[in-house]
Structure formats: structure tokens, C-alpha cells
N, C-alpha and C positions, 0 to 999 in steps of 0.2 A: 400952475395950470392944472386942471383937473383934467387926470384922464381916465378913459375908461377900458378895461380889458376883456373883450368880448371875443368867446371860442365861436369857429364858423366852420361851417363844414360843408361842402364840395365838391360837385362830381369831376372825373377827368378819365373819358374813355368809357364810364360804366364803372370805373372803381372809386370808393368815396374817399376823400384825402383830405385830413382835420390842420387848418391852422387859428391861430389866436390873432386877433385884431387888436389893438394898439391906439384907442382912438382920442385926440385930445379932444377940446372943447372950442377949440379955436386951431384953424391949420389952414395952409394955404391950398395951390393945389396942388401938390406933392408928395408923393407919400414914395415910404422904402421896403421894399419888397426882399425879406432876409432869404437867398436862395440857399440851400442848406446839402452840402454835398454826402456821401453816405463811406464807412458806416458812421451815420449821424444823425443825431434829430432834434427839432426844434428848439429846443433850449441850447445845447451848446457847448463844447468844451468848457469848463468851468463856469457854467450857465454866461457865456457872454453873450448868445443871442438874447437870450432875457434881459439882461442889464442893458445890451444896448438898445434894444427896442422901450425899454423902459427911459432911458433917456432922453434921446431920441425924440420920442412922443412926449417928454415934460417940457421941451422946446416947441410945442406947437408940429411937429412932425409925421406923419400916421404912420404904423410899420405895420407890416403883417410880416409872421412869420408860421414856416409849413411843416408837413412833412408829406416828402415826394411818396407814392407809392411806392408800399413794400416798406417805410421804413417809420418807428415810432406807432403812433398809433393809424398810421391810413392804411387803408386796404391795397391788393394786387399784390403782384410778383415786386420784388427788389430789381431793379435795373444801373446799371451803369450810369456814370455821371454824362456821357456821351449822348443818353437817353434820356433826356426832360425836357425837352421842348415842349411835350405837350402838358407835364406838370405845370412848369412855368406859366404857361398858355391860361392853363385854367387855374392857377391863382390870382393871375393879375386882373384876368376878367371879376374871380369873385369881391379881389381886391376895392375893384371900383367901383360894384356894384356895392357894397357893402359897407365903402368909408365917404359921407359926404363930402362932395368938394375933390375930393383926388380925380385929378386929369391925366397925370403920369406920373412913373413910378422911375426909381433908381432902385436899380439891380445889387445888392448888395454879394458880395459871397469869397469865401476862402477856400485855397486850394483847388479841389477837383470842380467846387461849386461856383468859381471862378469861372475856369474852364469852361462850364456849362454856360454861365450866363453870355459869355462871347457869341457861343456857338448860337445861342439865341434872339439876343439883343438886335442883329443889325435886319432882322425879318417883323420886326412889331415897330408901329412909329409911337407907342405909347411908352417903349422903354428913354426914358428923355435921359440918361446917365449911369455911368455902373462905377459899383467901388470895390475894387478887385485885391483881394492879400495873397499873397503868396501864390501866384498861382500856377497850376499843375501843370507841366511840360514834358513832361518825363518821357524820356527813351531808354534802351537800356544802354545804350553809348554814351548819350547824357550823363546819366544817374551815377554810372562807373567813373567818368572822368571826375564829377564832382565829388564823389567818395574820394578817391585818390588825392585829388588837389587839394580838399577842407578834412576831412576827417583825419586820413594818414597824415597831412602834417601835423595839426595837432598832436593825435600821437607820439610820432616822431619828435618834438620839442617839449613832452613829459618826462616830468624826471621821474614820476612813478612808470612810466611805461619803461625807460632802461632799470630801473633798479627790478622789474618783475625780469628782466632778462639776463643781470648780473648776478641774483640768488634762482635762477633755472626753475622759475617758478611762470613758465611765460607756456602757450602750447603752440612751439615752433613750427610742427607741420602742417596743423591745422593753419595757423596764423599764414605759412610761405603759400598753399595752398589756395586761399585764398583771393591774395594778394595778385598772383598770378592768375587767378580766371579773372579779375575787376582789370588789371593792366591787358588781356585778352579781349575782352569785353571791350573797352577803350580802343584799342586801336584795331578793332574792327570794322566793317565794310561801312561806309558812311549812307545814310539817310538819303533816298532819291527828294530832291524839296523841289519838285515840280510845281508852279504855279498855279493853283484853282483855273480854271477857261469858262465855268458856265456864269454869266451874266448875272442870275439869278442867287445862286446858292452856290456853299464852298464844298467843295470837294473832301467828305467825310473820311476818306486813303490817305491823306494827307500825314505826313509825321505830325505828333501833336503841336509841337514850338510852333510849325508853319501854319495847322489849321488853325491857332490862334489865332495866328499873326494875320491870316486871312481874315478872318470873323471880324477884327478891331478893327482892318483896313476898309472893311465895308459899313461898319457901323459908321453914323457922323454924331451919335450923342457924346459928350464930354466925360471923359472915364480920371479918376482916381485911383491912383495903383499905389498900394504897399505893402513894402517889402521888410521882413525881417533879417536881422544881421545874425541871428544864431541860428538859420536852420537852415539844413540841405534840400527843402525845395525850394527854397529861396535863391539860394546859391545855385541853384540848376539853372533856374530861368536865368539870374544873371548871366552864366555863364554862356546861356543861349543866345540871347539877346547880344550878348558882347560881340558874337562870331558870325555877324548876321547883320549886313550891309540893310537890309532890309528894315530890319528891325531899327534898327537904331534910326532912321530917317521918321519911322513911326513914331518913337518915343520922345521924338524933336516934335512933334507936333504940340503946336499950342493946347489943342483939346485934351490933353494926357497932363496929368500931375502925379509927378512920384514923388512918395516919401521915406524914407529907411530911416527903420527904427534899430541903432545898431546893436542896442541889449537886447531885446525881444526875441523869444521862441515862437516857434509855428503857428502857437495857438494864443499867442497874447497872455501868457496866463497869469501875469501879476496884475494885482489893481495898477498900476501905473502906467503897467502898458494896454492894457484894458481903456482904461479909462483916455488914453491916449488916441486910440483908435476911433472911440466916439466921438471927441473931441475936434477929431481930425475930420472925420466923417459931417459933423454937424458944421463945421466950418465953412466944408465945402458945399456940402448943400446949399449955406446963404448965398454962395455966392451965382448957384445957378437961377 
């Protein structure tokens, strides 16, 4: 399929914001909108937003992928992944305007960019899907417990980590020091997870895990989650998700597809697991 790769460019708020259009030749009306979390920009941890937009769109797919203000080459201040609603906003309008045939779009995005597209997705009825990796939950009660539970044991079952401590080549107080503000940290005051109450929109006070979990529970488009087996944001959200009556009745839901990838780092970065993700990603699109 012949496609074509056309740079567009955007106002949102009075600031201009550059993304690249992805356009095949033939496409239904579907298109993927790579939401790009910071510090990051449109291409990608080991250019995988390119390659998958490039794939992607040789399947008949359109993708546009951006950069939010502040970051890459668009204009304004840098803002928090908390703060793109109105980037999103005004890519998916240029989106549509701009790729024949696209009626709606699936939200793609990793980590904080995840995050973001929740908090946006269940306020537009043109987001028809979202494909979520790893994504950002973070507390620092969270982040502690899972350092503790994945990293330290690891550690702990290295036999390079006891032979640095059998030749005194190890830095014990630093190391004990440590150790005890993350176990401090951990069993610290827990999280108020107060329920959202406006009708409308979720409650931005929210610990993060919850205003997720709010944002998905209001969205009804059918979302794709996955999750990598080697990384500690990974392991955070599971471990969120685990402790969290809530959650789990969510993740029951028909409309939710998780996949774990158990070799896989944060960012995909082998061709296999790259290519993996697209693969996985294109699958699911047929099926919506």
C-alpha cells in the first residue's frame, strides 16, 4: 500500500504544534492518534513512534503523530502530562480535518502519555479506543513499595550483589540509608482514594492509580492495555491494580484487553518487542 508522509501544522491555544500525517491510500475510517508523553517527542524512544506509524499506515491505517507544546519542535511553555487535553483536542480536530475518511481516532500512548489520554478520552465521542503501555501511576508510596518488592529482591538473589559485599567493596551506609527511607516511604500514611462525585468530570485531587481508574470508568470506548514484565512502572500499576477491589472489576470488563509482554522493557526497545507491540496494536484495531 502506498503511503504518504505529510508534516502539518496546528494551532492549540495561539501556540503552533508540528505533527506528521501517516496517510495510506486506501483506509477506513480509523485512524491512530500517537499521544506522546514528555520528556519526549514525536519519533520515539528508539524511533518506535516512527516505525509504528509507519506500519501501522502500510496496513491501510492513518496515524498522526505530535508534539504537545513545549516539546520537540512546537511552540509554548512545556507542561505536565496532566495538562494536554487541550493538545490532544487540537490534534485530533487537525487530525480529521486533514486525513480523508478518518471519523475517529484511537488514542495511542505510553507511560505518562497513557495517563494523559484517560484523563481525556471519556470527554470527546470521537476518541472510539485507546492503547495504553505501561502506564504511569505513580505515588511515592506506590513507587517505594515496588522498588522494595522488584528491584531489592532482585538484588538480594545476585550473587554479584553478595560477592560486592563479601570483598567490602559494597557502600553500606549509603546502601542502609537508603533502604530505610524507601521502607519509611512504604509504610507511610496511605492515599485518601475518595470517589470522583461530579457527574461531569473526574476529580483532578485524585491520587493518580484512582484518577485513572476514574477516567476508564467513565470512558465506554474499548481500550488495549500493555504491560511490560521488566519495568518498574509496570510493576507499579500492577501492583495498584492488584490492591484495588475497584480496579480489578474494571479490568474484568469485556471492553479491556491486556497483554504482558514478560521479556519487554518500558520502552519496547528490541525489534521484537517493537514489532510486537504493532502487531498487537494492528490486531486489535481489526477487530474494532
Amino acid at each position: 500500500m502506498q503511503v504518504k508522509e505529510i508534516p502539518v501544522v496546528f494551532e492549540c491555544q495561539g501556540e503552533q504544534l508540528i505533527g506528521m500525517l501517516h496517510q495510506p491510500d486506501q483506509s477506513a475510517g480509523l485512524g491512530v492518534l500517537i499521544v506522546v508523553g514528555g520528556p519526549q517527542y514525536r519519533v520515539g524512544s528508539h524511533r518506535q513512534f516512527l516505525l509504528l506509524a509507519r506500519q501501522l499506515a502500510a496496513e491501510g491505517v492513518p496515524v498522526m503523530r505530535f508534539d504537545v507544546r513545549g516539546m520537540g519542535d512546537s511552540k509554548g511553555d512545556s507542561r505536565r502530562f496532566d495538562q494536554l487535553d487541550a493538545d490532544i483536542e487540537a490534534a485530533i480536530d487537525c487530525f480529521l480535518i486533514s486525513s480523508s475518511g478518518v471519523r475517529g481516532v484511537v488514542l495511542w500512548g505510553l507511560c505518562d502519555a497513557a495517563a494523559a489520554a484517560t484523563f481525556y478520552s471519556y470527554q470527546d465521542t470521537r476518541v472510539i479506543g485507546m492503547v495504553l503501555l505501561n502506564p504511569w501511576v505513580f505515588t511515592e508510596q506506590g513507587a517505594a513499595k515496588t522498588y522494595l518488592k522488584h528491584y531489592y529482591w532482585q538484588r538480594f538473589s545476585s550473587p554479584d550483589f553478595w560477592r560486592k559485599i563479601f570483598f567490602f567493596q559494597f557502600d553500606y551506609a549509603g546502601s542502609l540509608m537508603s533502604f530505610l527511607e524507601l521502607i519509611k516511604q512504604a509504610i507511610g500514611r496511605q492515599y485518601h482514594d475518595s470517589r470522583s462525585s461530579g457527574v461531569d468530570s473526574v476529580d483532578q485531587n485524585l491520587p493518580l492509580p484512582a484518577r485513572v481508574r476514574e477516567c476508564l470508568k467513565r470512558s465506554v470506548c474499548p481500550v488495549l492495555l500493555i504491560l511490560s514484565g521488566r519495568d518498574l512502572t509496570a510493576d507499579e500499576f500492577k501492583d495498584a491494580v492488584y490492591n484495588d477491589d475497584e480496579w480489578q472489576r474494571l479490568l474484568d470488563d469485556v471492553r479491556i484487553t491486556r497483554l504482558d509482554f514478560a521479556e519487554a522493557d518500558h520502552t519496547f526497545s528490541s525489534v521484537v518487542w517493537r514489532d510486537q507491540v504493532a502487531q498487537s496494536t494492528l490486531n486489535w484495531i481489526k477487530q474494532l
